[in-house]
C-alpha positions in Angstrom: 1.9 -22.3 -11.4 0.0 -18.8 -10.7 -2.9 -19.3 -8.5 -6.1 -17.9 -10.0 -7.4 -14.8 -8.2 -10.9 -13.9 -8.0 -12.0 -10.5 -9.9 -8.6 -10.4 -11.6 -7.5 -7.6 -14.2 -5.0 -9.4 -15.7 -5.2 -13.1 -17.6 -3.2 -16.2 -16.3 -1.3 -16.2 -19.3 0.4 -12.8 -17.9 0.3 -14.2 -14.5 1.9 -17.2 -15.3 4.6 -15.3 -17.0 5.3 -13.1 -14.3 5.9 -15.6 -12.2 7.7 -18.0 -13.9 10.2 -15.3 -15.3 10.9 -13.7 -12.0 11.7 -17.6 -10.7 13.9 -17.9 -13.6 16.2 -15.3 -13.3 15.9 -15.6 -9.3 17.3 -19.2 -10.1 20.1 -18.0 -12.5 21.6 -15.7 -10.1 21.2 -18.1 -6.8 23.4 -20.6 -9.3 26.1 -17.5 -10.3 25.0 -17.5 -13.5 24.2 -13.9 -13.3 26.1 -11.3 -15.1 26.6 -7.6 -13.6 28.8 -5.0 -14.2 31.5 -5.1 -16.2 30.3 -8.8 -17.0 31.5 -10.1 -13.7 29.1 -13.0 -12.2 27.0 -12.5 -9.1 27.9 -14.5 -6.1 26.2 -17.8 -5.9 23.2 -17.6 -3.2 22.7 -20.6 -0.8 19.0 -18.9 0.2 16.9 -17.7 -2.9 13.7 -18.4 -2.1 11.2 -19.4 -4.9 8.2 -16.9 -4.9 4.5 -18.0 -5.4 1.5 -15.4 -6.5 -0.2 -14.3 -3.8 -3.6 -12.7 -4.6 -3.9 -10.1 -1.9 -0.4 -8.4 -3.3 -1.9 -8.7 -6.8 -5.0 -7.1 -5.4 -3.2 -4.1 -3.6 -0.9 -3.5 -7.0 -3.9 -3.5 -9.6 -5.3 -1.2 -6.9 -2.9 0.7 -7.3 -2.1 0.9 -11.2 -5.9 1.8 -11.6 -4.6 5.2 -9.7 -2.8 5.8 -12.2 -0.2 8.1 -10.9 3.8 7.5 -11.6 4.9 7.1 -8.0 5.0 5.2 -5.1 1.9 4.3 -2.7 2.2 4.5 0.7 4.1 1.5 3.1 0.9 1.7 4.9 -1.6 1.0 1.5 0.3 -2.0 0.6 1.1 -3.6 4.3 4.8 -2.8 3.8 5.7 -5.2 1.2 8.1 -4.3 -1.7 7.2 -2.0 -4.8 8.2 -2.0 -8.4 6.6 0.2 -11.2 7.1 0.5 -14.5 4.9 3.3 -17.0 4.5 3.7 -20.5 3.3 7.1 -22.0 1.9 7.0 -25.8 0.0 9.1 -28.4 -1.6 5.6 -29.3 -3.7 3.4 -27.2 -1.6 0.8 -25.4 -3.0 -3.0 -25.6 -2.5 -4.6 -21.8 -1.1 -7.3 -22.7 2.2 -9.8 -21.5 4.3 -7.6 -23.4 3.9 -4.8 -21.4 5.0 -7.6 -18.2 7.9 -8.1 -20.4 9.2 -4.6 -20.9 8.9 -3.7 -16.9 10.7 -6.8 -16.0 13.4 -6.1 -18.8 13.9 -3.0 -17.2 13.9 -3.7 -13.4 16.1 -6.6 -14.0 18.1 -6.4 -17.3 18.9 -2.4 -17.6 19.8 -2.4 -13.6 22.0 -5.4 -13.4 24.6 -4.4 -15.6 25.5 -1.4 -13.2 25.2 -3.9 -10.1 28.6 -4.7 -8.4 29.8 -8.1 -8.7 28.9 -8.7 -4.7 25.5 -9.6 -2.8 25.7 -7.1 -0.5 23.5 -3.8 -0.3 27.0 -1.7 1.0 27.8 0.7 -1.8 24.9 -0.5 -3.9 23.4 2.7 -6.1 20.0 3.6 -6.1 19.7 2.9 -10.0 19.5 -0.8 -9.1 16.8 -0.9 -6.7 14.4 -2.9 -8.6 16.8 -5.1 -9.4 17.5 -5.6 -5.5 13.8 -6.1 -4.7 13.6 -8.9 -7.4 16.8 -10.5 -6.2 16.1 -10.1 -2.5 16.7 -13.5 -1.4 13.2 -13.9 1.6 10.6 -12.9 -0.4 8.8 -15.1 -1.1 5.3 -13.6 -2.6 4.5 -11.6 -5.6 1.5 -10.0 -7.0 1.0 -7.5 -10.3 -1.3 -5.7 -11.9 -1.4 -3.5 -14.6 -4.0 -0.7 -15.9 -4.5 1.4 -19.0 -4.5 5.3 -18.1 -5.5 8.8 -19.6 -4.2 11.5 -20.1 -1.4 11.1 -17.9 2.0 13.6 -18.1 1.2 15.3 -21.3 0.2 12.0 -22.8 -3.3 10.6 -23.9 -2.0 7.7 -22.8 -0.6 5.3 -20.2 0.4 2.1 -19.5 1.1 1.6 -15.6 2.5 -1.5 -14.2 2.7 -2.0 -10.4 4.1 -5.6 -8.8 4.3 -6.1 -5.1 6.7 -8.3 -3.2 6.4 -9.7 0.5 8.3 -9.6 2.5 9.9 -6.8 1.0 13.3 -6.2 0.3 16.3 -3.0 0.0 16.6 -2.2 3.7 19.9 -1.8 3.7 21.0 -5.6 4.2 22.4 -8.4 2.3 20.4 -9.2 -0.5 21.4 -13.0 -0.3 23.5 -15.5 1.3 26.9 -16.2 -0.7 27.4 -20.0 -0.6 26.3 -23.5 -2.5 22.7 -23.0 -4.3 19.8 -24.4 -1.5 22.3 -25.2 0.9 20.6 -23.0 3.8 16.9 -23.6 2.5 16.3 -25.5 5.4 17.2 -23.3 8.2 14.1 -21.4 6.4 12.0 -24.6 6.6 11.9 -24.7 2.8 13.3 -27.4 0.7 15.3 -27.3 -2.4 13.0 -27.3 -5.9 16.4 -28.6 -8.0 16.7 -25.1 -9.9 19.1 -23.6 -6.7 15.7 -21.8 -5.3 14.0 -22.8 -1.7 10.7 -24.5 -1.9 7.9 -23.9 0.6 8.3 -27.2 2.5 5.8 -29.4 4.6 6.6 -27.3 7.6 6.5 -23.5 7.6 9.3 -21.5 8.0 10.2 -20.5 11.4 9.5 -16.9 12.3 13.4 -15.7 12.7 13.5 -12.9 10.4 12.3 -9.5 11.1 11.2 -9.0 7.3 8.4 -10.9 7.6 5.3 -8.7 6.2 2.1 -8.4 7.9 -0.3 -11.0 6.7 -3.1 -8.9 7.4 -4.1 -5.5 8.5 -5.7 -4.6 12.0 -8.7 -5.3 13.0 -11.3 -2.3 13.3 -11.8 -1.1 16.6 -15.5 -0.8 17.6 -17.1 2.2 19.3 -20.5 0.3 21.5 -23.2 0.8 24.2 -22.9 -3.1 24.6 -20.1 -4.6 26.4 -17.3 -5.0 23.6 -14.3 -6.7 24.0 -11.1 -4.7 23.1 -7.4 -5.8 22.5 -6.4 -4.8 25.8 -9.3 -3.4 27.8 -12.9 -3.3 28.0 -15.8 -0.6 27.7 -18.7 -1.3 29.3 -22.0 0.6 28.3 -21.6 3.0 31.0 -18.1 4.1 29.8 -17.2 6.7 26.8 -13.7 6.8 25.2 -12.1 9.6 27.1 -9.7 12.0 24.8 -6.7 10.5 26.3 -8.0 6.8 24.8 -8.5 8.0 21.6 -5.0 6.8 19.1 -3.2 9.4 17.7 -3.1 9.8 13.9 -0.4 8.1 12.1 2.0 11.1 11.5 4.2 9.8 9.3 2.4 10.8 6.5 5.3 12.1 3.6 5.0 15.6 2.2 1.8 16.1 4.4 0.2 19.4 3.7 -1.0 19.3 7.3 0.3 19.6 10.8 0.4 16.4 13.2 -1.6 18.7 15.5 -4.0 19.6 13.1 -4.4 16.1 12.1 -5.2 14.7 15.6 -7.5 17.6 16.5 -9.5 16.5 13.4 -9.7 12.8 14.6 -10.1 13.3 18.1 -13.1 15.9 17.3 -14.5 13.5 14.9 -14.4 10.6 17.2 -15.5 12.4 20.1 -19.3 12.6 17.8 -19.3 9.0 16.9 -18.6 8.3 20.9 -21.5 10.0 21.5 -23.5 8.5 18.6 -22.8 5.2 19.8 -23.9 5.9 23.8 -27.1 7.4 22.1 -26.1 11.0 23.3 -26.0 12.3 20.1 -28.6 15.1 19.9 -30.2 17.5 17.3 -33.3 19.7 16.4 -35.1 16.5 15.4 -33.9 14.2 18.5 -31.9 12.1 19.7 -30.3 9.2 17.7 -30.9 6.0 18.9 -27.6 4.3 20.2 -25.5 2.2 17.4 -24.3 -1.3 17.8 -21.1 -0.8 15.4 -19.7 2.6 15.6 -16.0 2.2 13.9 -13.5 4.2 15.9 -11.8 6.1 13.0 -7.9 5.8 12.2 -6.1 8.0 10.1 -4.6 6.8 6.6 -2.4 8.3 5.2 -3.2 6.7 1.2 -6.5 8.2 1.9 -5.0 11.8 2.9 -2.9 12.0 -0.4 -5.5 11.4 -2.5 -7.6 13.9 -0.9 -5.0 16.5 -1.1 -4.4 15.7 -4.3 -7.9 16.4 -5.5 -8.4 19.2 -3.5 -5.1 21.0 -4.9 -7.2 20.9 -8.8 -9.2 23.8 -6.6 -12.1 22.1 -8.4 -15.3 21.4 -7.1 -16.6 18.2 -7.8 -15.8 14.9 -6.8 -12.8 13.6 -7.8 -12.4 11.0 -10.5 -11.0 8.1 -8.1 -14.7 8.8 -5.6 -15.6 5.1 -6.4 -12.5 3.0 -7.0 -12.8 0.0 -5.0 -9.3 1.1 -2.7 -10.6 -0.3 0.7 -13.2 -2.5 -0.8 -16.6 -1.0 -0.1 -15.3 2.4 -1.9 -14.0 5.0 -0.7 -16.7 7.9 1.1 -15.7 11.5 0.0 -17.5 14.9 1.7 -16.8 18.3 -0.5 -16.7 21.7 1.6 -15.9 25.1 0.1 -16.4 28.6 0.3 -16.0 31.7 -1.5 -14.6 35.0 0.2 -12.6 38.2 -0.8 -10.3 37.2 2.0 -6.6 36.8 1.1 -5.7 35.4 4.2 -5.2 31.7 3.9 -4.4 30.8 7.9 -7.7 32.6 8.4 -10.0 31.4 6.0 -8.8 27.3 6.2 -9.0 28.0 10.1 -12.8 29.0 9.5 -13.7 26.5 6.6 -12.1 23.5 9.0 -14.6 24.9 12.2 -16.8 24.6 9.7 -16.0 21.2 8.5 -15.9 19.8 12.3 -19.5 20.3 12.4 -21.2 19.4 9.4 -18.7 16.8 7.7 -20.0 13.4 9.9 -23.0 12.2 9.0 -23.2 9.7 12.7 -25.0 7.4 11.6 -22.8 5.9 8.9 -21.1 3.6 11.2 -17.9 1.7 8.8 -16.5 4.7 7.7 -12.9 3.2 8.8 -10.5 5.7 7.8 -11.4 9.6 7.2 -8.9 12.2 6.2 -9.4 15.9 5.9 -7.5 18.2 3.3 -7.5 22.2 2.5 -6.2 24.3 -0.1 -6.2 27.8 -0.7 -7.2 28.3 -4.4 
């Protein structure tokens, strides 16, 4: 059965479904009963694991269905676990119910198969079939879904937008299963055998041998003190600042970024430089000086956070933008509007002014969990 998850979207009717029709066809195809192209059976797998809900992936995907846009979220924004969606666009409004769980699984599994070779392996396996592959993949082992109702979405007044997430993840290029008897290598896993070919959790956990595993949980927040504060791999005391050369650089990995690596770690060094000096209580202004802060977050770059502020900032309208308070990193998301007006045409000249600008009035210091910040420009 499903787990129930607190603050859930979706009922455990659909949850139960989900799960219990990804285990089915899992098990159908780890016993070769699983029909691909040109009707030829899929291999027999001796290490399907049997998935269980897991509410954190449920979480991230509902999080990410309420966005409502038709493409993939970032491996960072879902802790590198698999991603399957499925969207439905309507002149009539959509009722989120199991059948709309029905229809994405018919087509991830269902439409896909039938052009999946008759072999487990991912060697010549086309793209088409990729959400096939992540259902099949043999060590995942979690799964979570949501599902959201959206406007006015590509031409449409309406949307439906499923979104299922799978740990560990699967489709890197590897075999999707083992070939061999049903269960037969469930306990070099440390699973047992649940009499429907699939592996079991067992009594003891499975051994850490495979590099798929996905990260159970993300990093810890790095903390910016005056006091003494204990760090992963060094100390500061109270009479110590973090020096440029401490500061991490921004992830710049960041697909179809708008802006430079460089640019990017100027912005979070500058920005962190302030908070330093917020948090030693050398922070200054007109009206004083701020009193030093107990838990200054030392920011880190994120690149789900940078998308959607290019996004917004691309509609060259301003206002906040509609997704200002969904819940993405669980206390909201903080967003700072900046623009200004000018006859001049040249782009690299005004965004190199407007982002001067932005350095110094941007930060208010004494927020002090503001654990990711992203800065995006457009010319309109």
């Amino acid at each position: 059965m499903a787990s129930k998850c607190p603050a859930s979207k979706i009922t455990e009717e659909m949850r139960s479904y989900v799960l219990k029709e990804h285990n089915k066809l899992r098990s159908q195809l780890a016993n070769g009963e699983a029909k691909a192209k040109s009707n030829g059976l899929m291999p027999r797998s001796s290490n399907m694991h049997e998935l269980e809900w897991d509410c954190g992936l449920e979480e991230r995907a509902q999080q990410w269905a309420e966005y409502c846009d038709f493409e993939h979220s970032t491996q960072e924004f879902r802790n590198y676990s698999g991603e399957n969606l499925y969207a439905r666009w309507g002149y009539e409004e959509p009722k989120l119910d199991k059948k709309q769980f029905e229809d994405a699984i018919e087509g991830w599994w269902w439409e896909e198969i039938k052009d999946m070779p008759a072999h487990s392996t991912m060697d010549g396996t086309p793209g088409s079939v990729l959400h096939f592959t992540q259902m099949a993949w043999a060590i995942t082992s979690k799964l979570g879904c949501g599902m959201a109702k959206c406007h006015n979405n590509n031409g449409y007044p309406f949307m439906v937008h499923v979104v299922c997430h799978y740990g560990p993840r699967g489709n890197w290029d590897k075999t999707i299963y083992e070939e061999g008897e049903p269960c037969s290598k469930c306990p070099d896993y440390g699973r047992v055998c649940n009499g429907n070919g699939l592996c079991a959790a067992g009594d003891k956990p499975a051994e850490a041998t495979h590099d798929d595993e996905t990260p159970s949980e993300e990093p810890e927040e790095e903390l910016i003190s005056h006091e003494e504060t204990e760090m992963p791999s060094e100390e500061h005391t109270e009479d110590e600042t973090i020096m440029p050369e401490e500061i991490e650089k921004p992830d710049s990995s960041c697909s179809a970024s708008k802006i430079t690596s460089a640019g990017r770690e100027n912005i979070l060094k500058k920005l962190n430089d302030i908070r330093t000096k917020v948090a030693m209580g050398q922070f200054s202004t007109s009206d004083g000086t701020y009193p030093a802060a107990k838990e200054m977050y030392k920011l880190r770059w994120n690149c789900t956070l940078e998308k959607l502020a290019q996004k917004h900032v691309e509609k060259c309208k301003y206002d906040h933008s509609e997704y200002f308070h969904k819940h993405f990193y669980g206390d909201g998301v903080g967003e700072s509007l900046f623009s200004k007006w000018t006859f001049d045409n040249n782009p690299t000249g005004v965004l190199r002014r407007i982002r001067k600008r932005l350095i110094r009035i941007s930060l208010e210091p004494f927020i002090s969990k503001m654990g990711n910040w992203v800065d995006s420009l457009a010319f309109c």
